[in-house]
C-alpha positions in Angstrom: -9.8 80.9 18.0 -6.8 78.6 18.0 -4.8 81.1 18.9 -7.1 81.6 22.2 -6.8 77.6 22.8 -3.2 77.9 22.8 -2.8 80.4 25.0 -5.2 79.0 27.6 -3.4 75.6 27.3 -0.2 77.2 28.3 -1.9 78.8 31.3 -3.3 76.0 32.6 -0.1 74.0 32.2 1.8 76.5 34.3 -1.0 76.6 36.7 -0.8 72.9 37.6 2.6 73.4 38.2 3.1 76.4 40.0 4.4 76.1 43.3 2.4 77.6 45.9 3.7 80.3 49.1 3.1 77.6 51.3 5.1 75.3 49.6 7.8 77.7 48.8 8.4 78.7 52.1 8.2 75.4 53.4 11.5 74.4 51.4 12.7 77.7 52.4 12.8 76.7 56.1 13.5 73.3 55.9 17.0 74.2 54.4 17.6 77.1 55.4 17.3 79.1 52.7 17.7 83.0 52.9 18.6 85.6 50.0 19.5 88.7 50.3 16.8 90.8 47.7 13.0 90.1 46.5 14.6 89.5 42.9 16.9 86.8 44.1 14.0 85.3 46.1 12.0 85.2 43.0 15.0 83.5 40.9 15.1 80.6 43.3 12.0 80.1 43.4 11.3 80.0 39.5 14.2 77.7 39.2 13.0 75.8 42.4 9.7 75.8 40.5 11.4 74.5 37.1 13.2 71.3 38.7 9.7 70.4 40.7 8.7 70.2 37.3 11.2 67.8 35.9 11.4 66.2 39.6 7.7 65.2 39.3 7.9 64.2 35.2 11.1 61.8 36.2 8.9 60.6 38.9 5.6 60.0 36.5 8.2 57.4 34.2 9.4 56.0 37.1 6.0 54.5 38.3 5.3 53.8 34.9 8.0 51.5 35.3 10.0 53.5 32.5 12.8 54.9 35.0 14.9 53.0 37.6 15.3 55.3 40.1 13.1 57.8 42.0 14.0 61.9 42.1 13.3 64.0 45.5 13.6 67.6 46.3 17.0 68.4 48.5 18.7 71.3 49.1 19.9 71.9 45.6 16.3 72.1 44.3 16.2 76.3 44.0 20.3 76.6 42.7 21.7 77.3 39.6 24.2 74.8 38.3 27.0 76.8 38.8 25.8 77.4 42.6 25.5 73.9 43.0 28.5 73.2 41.2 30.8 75.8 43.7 28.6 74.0 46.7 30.4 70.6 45.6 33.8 73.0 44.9 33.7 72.2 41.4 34.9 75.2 39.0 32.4 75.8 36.4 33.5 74.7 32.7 34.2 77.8 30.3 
């Protein structure tokens, strides 16, 4: 029975965060954003998906008075940090 709570708990967490079609492709157009396979569509959108995550938990301290600045989704929202690392032409540390 725990086991079942758990599970469901996890769920629902990823539920309230999932990012919807419509608000996928949204970003999508509004910078511009093409890849070239499904797969890579789908990797940008999960890590799109992770940093609207942490956007919106920054932002939840921030009106609780517990951060000093606000966070906003840009056009580095769906990269890798090595993408948007080369997109500022900074070489990735090895």
């Amino acid at each position: 029975m725990h086991l079942k709570l758990v599970v469901f708990c996890i769920v629902a967490v990823a539920l309230v965060h999932a990012v919807s079609d419509e608000e996928w492709n949204s970003y999508k157009q509004k910078f511009n954003k093409k890849y070239n396979t499904p797969q890579d569509d789908a990797l940008h959108r999960s890590i799109y998906e992770k940093n609207v995550q942490k956007i919106d938990a920054h932002n939840q301290r921030f009106k609780a008075g517990q951060e000093t600045w606000e966070m906003g989704i840009n056009q580095f929202t769906d990269m890798t940090e090595e993408e948007s690392k080369k997109s500022f032409g900074l070489k990735p540390i090895n």
